[in-house]
PDB file of N, CA, C and O in Angstrom:
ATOM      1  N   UNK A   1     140.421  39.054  29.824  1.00  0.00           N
ATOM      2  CA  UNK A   1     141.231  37.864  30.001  1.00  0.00           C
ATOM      3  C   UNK A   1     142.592  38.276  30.529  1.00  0.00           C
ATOM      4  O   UNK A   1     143.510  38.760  29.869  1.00  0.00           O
ATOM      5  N   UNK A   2     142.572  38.006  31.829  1.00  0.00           N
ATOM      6  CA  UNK A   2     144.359  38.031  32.208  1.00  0.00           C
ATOM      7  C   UNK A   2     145.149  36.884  31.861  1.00  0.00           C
ATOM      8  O   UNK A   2     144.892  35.769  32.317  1.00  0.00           O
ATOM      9  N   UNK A   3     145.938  37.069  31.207  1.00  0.00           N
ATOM     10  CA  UNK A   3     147.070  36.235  30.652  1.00  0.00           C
ATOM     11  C   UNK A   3     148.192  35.913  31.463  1.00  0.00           C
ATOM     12  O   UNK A   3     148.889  36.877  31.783  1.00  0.00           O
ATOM     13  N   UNK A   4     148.609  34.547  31.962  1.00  0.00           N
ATOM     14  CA  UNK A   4     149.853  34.366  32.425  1.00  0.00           C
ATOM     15  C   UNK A   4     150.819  33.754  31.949  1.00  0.00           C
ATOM     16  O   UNK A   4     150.845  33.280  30.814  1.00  0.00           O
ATOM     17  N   UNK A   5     151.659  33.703  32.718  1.00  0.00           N
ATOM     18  CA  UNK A   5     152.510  32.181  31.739  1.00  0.00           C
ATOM     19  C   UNK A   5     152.462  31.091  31.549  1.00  0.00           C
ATOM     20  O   UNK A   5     153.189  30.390  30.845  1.00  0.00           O
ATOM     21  N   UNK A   6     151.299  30.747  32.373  1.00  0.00           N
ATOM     22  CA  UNK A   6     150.744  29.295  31.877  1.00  0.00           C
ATOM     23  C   UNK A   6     150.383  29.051  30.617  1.00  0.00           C
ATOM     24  O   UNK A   6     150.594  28.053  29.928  1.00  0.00           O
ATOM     25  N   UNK A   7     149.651  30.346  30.297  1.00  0.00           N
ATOM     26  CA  UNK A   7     148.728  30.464  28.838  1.00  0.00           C
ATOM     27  C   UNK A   7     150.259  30.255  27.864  1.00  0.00           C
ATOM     28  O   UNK A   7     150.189  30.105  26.644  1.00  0.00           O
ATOM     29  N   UNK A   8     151.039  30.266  28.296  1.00  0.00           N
ATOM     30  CA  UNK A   8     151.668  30.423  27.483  1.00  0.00           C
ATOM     31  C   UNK A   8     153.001  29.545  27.314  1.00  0.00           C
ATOM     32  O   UNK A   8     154.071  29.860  26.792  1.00  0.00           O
ATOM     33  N   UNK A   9     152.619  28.392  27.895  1.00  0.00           N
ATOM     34  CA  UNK A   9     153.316  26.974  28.344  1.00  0.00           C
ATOM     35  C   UNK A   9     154.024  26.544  26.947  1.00  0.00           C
ATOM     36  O   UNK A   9     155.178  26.821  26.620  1.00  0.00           O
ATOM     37  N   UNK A  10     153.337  26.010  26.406  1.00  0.00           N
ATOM     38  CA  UNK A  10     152.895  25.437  25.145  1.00  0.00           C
ATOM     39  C   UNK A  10     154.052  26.106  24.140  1.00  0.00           C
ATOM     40  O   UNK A  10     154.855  25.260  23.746  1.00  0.00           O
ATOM     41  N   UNK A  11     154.343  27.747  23.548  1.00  0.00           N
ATOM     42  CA  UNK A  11     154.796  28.473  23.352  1.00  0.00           C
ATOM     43  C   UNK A  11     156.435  28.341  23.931  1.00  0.00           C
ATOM     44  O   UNK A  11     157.438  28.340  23.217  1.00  0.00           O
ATOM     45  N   UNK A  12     156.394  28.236  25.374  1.00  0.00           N
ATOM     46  CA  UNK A  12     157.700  28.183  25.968  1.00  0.00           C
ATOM     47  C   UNK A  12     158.342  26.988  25.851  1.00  0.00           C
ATOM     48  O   UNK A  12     159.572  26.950  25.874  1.00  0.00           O
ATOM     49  N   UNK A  13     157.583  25.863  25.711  1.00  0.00           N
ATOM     50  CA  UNK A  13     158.152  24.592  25.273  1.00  0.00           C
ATOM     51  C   UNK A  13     159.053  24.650  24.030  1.00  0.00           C
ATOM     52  O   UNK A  13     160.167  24.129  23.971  1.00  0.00           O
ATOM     53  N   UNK A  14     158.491  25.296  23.100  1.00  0.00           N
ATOM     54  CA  UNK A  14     158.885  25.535  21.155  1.00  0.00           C
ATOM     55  C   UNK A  14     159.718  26.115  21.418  1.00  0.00           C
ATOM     56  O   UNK A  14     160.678  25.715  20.759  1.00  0.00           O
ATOM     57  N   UNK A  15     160.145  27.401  22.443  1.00  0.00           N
ATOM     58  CA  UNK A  15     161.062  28.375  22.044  1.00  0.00           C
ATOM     59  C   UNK A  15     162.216  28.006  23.019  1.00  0.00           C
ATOM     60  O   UNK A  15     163.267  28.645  22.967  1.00  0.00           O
ATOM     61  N   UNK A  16     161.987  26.638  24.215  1.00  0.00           N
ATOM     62  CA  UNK A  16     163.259  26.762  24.795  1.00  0.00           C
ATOM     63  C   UNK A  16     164.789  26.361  24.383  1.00  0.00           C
ATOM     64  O   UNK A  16     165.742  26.921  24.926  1.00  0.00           O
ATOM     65  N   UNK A  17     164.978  25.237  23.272  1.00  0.00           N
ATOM     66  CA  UNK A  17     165.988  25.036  23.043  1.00  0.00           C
ATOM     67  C   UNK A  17     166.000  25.707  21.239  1.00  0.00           C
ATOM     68  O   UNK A  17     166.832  25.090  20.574  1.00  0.00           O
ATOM     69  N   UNK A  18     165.464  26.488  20.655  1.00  0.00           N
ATOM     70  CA  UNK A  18     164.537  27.467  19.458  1.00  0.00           C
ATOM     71  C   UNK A  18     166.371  27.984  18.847  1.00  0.00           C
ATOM     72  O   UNK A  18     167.242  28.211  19.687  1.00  0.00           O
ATOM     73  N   UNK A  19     166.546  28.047  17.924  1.00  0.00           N
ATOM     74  CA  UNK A  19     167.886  28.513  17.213  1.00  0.00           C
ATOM     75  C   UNK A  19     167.201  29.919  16.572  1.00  0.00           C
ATOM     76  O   UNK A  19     166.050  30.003  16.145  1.00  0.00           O
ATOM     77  N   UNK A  20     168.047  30.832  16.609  1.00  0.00           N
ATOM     78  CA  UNK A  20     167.372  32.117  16.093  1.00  0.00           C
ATOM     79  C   UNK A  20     166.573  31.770  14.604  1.00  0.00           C
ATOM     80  O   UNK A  20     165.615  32.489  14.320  1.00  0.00           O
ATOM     81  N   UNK A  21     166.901  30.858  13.819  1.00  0.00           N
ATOM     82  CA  UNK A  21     165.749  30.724  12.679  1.00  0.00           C
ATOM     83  C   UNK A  21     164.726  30.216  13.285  1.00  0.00           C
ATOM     84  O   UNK A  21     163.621  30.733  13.121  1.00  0.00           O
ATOM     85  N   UNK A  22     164.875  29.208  14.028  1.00  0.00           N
ATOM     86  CA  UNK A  22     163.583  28.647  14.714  1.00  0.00           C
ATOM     87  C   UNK A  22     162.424  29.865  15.190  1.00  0.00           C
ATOM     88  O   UNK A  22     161.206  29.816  15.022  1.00  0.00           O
ATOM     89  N   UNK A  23     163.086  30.763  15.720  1.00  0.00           N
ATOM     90  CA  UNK A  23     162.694  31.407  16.907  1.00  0.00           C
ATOM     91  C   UNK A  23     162.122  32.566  15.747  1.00  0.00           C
ATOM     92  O   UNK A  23     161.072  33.117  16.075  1.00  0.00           O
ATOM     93  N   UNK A  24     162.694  32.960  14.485  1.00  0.00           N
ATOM     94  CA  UNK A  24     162.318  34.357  13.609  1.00  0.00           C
ATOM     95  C   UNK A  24     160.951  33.049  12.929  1.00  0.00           C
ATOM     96  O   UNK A  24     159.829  33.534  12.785  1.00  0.00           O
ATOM     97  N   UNK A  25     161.107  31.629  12.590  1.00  0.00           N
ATOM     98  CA  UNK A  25     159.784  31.162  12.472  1.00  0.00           C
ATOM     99  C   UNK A  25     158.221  31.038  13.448  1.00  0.00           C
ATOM    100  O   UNK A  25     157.041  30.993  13.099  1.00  0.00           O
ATOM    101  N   UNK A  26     158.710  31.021  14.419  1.00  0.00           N
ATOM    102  CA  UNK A  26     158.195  31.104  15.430  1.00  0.00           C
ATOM    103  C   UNK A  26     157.141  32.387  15.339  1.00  0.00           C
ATOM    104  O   UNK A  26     155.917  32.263  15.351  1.00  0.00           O
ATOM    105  N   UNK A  27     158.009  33.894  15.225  1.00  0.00           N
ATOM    106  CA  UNK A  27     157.671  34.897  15.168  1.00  0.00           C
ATOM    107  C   UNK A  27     156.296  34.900  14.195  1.00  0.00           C
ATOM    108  O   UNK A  27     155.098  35.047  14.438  1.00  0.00           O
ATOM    109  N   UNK A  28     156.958  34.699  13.155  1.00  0.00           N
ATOM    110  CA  UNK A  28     156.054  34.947  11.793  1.00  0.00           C
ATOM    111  C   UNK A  28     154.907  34.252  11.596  1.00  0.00           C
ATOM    112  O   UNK A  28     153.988  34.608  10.859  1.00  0.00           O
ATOM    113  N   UNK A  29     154.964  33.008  12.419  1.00  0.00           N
ATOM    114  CA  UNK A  29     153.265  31.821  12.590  1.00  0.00           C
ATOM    115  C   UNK A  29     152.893  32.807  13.504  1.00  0.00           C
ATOM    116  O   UNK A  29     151.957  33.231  12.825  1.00  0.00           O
ATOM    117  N   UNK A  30     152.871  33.537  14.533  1.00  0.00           N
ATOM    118  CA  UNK A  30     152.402  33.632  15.470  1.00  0.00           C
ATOM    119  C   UNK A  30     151.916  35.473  14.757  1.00  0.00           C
ATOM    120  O   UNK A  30     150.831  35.980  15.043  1.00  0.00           O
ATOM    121  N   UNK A  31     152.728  36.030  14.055  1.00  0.00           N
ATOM    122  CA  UNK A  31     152.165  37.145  13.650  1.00  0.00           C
ATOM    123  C   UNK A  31     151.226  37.288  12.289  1.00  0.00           C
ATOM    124  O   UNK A  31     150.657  38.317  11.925  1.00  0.00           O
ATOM    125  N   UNK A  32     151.205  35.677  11.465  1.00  0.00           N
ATOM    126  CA  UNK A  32     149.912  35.546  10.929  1.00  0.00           C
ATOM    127  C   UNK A  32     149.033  35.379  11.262  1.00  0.00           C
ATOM    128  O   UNK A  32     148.001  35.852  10.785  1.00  0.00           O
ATOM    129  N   UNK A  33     149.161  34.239  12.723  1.00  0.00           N
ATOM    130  CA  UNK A  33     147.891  34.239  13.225  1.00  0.00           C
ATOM    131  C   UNK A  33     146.932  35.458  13.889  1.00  0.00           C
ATOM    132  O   UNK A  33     145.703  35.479  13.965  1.00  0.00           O
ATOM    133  N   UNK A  34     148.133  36.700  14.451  1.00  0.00           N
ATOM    134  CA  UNK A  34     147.400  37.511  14.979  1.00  0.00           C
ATOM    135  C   UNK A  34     146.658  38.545  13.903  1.00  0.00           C
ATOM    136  O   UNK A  34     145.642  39.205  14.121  1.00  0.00           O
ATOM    137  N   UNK A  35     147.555  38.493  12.520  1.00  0.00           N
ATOM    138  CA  UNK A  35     147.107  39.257  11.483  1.00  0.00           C
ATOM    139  C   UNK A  35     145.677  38.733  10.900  1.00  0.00           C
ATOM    140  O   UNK A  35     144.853  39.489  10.383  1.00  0.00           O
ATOM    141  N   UNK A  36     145.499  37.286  11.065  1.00  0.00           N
ATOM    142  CA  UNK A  36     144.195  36.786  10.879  1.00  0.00           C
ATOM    143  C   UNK A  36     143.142  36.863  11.903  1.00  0.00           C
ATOM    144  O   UNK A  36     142.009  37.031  11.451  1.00  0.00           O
ATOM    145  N   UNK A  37     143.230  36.799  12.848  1.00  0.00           N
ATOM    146  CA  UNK A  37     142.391  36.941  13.711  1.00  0.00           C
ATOM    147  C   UNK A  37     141.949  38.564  13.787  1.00  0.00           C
ATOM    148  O   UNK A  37     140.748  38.816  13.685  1.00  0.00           O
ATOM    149  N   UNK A  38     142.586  39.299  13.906  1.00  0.00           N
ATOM    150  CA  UNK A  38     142.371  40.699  13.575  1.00  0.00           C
ATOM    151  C   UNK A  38     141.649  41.239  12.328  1.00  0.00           C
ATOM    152  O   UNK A  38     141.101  42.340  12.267  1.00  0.00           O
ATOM    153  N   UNK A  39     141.703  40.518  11.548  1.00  0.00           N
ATOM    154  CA  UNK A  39     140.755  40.704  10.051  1.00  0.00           C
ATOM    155  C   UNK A  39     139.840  39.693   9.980  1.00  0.00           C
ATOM    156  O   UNK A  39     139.113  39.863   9.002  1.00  0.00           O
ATOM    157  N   UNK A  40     139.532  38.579  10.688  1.00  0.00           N
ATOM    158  CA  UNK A  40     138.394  37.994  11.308  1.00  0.00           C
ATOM    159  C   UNK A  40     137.211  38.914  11.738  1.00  0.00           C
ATOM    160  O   UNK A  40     136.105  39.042  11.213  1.00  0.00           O
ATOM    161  N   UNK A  41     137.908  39.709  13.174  1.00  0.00           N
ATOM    162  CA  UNK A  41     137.611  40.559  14.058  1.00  0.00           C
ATOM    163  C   UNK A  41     136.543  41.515  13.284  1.00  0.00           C
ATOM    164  O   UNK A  41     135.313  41.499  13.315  1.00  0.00           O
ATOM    165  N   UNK A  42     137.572  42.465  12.484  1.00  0.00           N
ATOM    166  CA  UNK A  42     137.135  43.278  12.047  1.00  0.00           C
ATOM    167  C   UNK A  42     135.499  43.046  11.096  1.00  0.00           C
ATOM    168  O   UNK A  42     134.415  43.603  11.274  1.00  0.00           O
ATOM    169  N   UNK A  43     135.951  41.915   9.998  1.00  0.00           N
ATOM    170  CA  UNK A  43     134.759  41.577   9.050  1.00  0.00           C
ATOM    171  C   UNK A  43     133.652  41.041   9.925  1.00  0.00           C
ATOM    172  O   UNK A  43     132.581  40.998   9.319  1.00  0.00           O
ATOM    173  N   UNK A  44     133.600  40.631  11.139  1.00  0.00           N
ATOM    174  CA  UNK A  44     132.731  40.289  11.979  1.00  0.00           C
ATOM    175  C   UNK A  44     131.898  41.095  12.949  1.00  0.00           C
ATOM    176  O   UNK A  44     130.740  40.892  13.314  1.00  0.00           O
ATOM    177  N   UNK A  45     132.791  42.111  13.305  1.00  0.00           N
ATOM    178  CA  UNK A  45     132.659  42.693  14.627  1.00  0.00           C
ATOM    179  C   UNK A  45     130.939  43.280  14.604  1.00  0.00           C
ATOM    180  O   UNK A  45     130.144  43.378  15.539  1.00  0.00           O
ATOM    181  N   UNK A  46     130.835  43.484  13.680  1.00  0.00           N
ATOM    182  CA  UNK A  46     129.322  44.250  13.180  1.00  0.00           C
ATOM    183  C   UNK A  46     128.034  43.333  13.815  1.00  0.00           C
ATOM    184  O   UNK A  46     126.909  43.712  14.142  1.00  0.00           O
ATOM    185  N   UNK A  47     128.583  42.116  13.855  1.00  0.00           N
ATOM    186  CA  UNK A  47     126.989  41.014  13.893  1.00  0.00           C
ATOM    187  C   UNK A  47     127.973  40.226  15.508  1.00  0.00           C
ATOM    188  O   UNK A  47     127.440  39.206  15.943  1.00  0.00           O
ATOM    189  N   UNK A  48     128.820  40.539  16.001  1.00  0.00           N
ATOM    190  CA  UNK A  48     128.626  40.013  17.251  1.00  0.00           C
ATOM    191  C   UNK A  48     128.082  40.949  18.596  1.00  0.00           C
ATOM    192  O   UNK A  48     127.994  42.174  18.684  1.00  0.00           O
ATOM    193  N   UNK A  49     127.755  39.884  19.602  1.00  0.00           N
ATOM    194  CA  UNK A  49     127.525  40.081  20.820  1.00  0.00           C
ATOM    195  C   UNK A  49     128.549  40.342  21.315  1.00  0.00           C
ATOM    196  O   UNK A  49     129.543  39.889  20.747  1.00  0.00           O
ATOM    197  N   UNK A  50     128.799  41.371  22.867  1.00  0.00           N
ATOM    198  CA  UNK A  50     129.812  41.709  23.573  1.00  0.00           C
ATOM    199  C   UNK A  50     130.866  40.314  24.045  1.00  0.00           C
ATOM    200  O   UNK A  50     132.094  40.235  24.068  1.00  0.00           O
ATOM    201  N   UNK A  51     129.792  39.296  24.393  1.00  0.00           N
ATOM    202  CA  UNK A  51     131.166  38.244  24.991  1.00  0.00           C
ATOM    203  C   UNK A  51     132.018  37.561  23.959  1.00  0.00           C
ATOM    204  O   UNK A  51     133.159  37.235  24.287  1.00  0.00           O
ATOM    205  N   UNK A  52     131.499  37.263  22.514  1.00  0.00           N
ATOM    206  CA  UNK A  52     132.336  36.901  21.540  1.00  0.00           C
ATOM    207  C   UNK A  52     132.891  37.967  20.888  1.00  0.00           C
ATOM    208  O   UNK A  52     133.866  37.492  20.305  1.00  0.00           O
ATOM    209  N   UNK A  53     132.826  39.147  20.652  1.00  0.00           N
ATOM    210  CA  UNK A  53     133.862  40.011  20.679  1.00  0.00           C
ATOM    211  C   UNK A  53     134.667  39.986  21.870  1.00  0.00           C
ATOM    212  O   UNK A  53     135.690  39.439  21.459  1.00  0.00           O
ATOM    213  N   UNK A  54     134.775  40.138  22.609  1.00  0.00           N
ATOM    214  CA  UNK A  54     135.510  39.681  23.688  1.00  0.00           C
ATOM    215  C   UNK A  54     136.463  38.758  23.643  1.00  0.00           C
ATOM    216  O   UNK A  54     137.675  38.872  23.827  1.00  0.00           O
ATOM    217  N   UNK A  55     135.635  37.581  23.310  1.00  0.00           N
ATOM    218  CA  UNK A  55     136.601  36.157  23.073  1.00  0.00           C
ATOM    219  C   UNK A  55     137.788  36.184  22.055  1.00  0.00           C
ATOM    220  O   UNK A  55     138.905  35.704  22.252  1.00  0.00           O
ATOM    221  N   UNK A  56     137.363  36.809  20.964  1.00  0.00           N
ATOM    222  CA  UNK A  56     137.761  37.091  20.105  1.00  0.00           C
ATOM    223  C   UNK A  56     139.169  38.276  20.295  1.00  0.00           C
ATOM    224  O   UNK A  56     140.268  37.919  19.872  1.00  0.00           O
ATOM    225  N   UNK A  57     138.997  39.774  21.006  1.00  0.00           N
ATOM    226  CA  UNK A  57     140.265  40.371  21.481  1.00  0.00           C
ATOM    227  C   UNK A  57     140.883  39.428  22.021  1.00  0.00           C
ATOM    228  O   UNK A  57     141.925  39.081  21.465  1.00  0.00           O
ATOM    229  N   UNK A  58     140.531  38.833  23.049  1.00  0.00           N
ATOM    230  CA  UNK A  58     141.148  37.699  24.032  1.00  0.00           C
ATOM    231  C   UNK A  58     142.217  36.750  23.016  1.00  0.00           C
ATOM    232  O   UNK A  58     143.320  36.404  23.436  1.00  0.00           O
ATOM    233  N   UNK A  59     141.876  36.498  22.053  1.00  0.00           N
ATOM    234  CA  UNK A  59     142.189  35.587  21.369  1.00  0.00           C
ATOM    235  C   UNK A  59     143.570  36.468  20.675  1.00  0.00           C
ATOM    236  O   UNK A  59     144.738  36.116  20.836  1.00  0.00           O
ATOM    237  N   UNK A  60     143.120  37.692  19.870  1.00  0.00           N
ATOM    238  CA  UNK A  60     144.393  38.910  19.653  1.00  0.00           C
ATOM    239  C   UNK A  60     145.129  39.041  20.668  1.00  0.00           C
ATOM    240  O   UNK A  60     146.290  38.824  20.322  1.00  0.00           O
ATOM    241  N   UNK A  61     145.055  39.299  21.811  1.00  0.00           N
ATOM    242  CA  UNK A  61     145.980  39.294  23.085  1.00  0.00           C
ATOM    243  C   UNK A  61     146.723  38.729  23.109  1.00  0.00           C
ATOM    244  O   UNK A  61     147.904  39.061  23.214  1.00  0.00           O
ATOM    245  N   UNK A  62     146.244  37.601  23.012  1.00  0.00           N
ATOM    246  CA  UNK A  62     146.926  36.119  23.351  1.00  0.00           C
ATOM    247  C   UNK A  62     148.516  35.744  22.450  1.00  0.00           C
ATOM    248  O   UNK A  62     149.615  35.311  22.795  1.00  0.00           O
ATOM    249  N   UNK A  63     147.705  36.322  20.761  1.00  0.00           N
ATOM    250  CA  UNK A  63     148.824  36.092  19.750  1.00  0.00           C
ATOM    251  C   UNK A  63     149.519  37.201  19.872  1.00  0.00           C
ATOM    252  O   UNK A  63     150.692  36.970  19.579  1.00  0.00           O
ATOM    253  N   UNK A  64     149.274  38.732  20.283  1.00  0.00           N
ATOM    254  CA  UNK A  64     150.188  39.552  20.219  1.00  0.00           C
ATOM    255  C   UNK A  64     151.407  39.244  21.832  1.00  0.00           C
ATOM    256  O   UNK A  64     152.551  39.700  21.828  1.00  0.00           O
ATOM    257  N   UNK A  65     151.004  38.660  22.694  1.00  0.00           N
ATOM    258  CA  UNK A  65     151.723  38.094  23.656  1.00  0.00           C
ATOM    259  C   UNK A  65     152.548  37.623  23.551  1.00  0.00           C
ATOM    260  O   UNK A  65     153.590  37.944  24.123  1.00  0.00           O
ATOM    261  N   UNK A  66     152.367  36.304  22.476  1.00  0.00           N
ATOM    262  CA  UNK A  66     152.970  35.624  22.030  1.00  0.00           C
ATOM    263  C   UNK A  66     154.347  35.972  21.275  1.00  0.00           C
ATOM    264  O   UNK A  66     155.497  35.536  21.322  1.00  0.00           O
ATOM    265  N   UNK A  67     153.697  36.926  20.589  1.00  0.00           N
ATOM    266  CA  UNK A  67     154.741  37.164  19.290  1.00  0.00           C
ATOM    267  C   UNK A  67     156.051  38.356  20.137  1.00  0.00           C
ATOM    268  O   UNK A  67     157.197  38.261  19.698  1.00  0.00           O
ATOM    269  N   UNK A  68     155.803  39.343  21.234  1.00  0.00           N
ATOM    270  CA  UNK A  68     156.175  39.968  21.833  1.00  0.00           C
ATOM    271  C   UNK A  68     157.321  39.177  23.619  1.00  0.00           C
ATOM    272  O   UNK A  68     158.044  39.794  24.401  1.00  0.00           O
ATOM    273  N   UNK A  69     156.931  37.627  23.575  1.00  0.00           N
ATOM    274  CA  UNK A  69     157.525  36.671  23.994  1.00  0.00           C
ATOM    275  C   UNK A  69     158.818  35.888  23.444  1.00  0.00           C
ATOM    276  O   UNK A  69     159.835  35.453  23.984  1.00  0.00           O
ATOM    277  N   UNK A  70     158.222  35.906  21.857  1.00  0.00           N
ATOM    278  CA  UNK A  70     159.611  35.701  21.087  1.00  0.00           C
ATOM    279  C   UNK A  70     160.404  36.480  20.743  1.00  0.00           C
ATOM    280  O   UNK A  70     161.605  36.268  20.576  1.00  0.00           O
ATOM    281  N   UNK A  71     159.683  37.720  20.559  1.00  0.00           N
ATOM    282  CA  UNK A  71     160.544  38.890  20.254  1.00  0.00           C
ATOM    283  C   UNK A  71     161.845  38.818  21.175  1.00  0.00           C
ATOM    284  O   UNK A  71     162.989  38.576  20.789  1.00  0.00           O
ATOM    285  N   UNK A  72     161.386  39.103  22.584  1.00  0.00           N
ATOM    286  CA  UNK A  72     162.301  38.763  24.024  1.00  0.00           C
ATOM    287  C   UNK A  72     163.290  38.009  23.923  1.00  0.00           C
ATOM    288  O   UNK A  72     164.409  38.268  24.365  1.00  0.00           O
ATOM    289  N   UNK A  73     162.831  36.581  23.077  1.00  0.00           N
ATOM    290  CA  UNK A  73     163.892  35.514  23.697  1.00  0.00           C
ATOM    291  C   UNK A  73     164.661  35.920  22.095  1.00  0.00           C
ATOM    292  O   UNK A  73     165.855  36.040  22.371  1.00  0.00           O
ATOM    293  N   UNK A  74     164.537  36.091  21.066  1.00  0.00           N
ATOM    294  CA  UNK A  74     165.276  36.498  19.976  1.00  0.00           C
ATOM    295  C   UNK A  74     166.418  37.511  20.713  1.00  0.00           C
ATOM    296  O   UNK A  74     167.556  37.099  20.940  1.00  0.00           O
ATOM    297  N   UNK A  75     166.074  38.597  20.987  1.00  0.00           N
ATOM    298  CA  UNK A  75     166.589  39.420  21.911  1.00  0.00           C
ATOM    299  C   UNK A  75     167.649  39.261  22.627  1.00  0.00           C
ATOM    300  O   UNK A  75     168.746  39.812  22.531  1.00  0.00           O
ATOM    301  N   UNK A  76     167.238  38.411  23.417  1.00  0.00           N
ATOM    302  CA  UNK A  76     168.176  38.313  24.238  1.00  0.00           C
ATOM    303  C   UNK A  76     169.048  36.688  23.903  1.00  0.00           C
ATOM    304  O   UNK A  76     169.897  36.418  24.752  1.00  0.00           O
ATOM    305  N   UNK A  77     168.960  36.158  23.314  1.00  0.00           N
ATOM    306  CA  UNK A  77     169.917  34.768  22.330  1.00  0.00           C
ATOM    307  C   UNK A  77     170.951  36.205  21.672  1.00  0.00           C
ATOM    308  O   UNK A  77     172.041  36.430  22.199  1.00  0.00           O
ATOM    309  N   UNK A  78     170.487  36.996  20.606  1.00  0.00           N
ATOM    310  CA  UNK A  78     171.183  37.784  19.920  1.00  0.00           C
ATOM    311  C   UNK A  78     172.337  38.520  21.112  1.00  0.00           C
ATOM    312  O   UNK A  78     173.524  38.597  20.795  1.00  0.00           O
ATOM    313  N   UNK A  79     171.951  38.933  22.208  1.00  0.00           N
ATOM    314  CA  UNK A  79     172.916  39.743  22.977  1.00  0.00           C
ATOM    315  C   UNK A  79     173.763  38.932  23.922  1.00  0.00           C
ATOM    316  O   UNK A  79     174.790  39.402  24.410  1.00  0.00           O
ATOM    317  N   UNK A  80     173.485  38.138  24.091  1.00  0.00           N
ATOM    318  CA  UNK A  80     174.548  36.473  24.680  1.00  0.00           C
ATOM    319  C   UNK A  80     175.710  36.416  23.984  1.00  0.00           C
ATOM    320  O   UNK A  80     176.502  35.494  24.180  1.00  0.00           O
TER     321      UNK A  80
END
């Protein structure tokens, strides 16, 4: 799955006018979700097929993207 910034519209909407608490909440939904999906992954990985494992990294990608997107805009609000 190549990821662009479209995928990631949705995300940029929440974080554009985002106050650094907003934005450290932001973080932390988005790094449970990847912490869940990753221990999904794992307890599963045994009984899937290649394309839903697949779907499934795809899906980790997606949230570690995410969370590495806010990181950025935290980032750079803090050095302004």
């Amino acid at each position: 799955m190549d990821l662009n910034s479209w995928d990631y519209h949705e995300l940029g909407k929440e974080m554009r006018y985002a106050s650094i608490f907003k934005l450290l909440e932001l973080f932390k939904r988005e790094d449970e979700k990847y912490n869940s999906k990753c221990v999904e992954f794992v307890d599963i990985t045994k009984n899937l097929n290649k394309e839903d494992r697949q779907a499934i990294e795809d899906e980790c990608q997606f949230y570690e993207g995410s969370k590495l997107k806010i990181a950025l805009k935290i980032a750079e609000t803090l050095t302004k």
